[in-house]
N, C-alpha and C positions, 0 to 999 in steps of 0.2 A: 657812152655814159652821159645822158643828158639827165641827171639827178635825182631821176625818180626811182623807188623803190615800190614790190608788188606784195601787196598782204593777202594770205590768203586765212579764210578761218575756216577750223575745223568742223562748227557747225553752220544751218543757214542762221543768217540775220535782217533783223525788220531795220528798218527806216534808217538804211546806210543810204547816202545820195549824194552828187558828186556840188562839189560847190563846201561840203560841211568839212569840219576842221579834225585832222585826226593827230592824235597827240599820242606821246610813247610816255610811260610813268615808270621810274624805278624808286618803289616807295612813293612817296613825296614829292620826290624832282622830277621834272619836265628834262629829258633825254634828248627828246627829238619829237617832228610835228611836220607837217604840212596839213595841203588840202586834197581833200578827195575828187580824183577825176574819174570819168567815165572808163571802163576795158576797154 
């Protein structure tokens, strides 16, 4: 367990890159977050 979690998405996507900040939303609030690293 060294804290990272793996997102996968169902479709492809453009200009996901590692360094940029990914945030979780339910509704409104900010859930959870980090930063995007390289696979």
């Amino acid at each position: 367990p060294d804290g990272r979690i793996k997102i996968e998405f169902f479709e492809n996507v453009k200009g996901v890159a590692p360094g940029q900040s990914a945030v979780f939303y339910d509704g409104n609030d900010v859930i959870g977050g980090g930063f995007i690293d390289k696979e």
